[in-house]
C-alpha positions as CSV (number, residue, x, y, z in Angstrom):
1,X,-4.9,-1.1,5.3
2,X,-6.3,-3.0,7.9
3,X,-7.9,-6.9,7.6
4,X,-11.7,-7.2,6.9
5,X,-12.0,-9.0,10.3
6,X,-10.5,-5.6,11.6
7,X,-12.5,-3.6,9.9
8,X,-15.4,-5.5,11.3
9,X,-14.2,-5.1,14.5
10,X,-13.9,-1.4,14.1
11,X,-17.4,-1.5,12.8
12,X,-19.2,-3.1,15.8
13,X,-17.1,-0.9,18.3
14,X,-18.0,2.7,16.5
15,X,-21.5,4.4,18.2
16,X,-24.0,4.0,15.4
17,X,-24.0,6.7,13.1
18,X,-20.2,7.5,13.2
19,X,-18.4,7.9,10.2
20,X,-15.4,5.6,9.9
21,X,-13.0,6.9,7.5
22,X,-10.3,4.1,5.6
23,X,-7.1,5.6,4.6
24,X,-4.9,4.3,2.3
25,X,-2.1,7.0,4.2
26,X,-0.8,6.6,7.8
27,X,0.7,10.1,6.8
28,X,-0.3,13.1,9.6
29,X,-1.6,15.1,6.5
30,X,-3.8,12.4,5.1
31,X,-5.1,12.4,8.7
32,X,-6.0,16.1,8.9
33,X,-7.3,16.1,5.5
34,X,-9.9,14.3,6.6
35,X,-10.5,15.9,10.0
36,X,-10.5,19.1,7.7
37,X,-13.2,17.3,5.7
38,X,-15.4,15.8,8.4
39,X,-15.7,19.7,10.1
40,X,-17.0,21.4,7.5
């Protein structure tokens, strides 16, 4: 969970079209689920 000033943060940094992914996790496997998920 991060702050929504954060999150905006993140937001302005990201190249334009990236997809920013929350997770509710810090868990490795929460992370590779989504790297899983974002290749195919």
């Amino acid at each position: 969970m991060v702050s929504h000033a954060l999150r905006d943060q993140v937001r302005s940094l990201a190249v334009d079209g990236a997809p920013i992914v929350y997770l509710r996790s810090a868990s490795v496997s929460a992370l590779r689920g989504v790297v899983e998920q974002l290749a195919a």
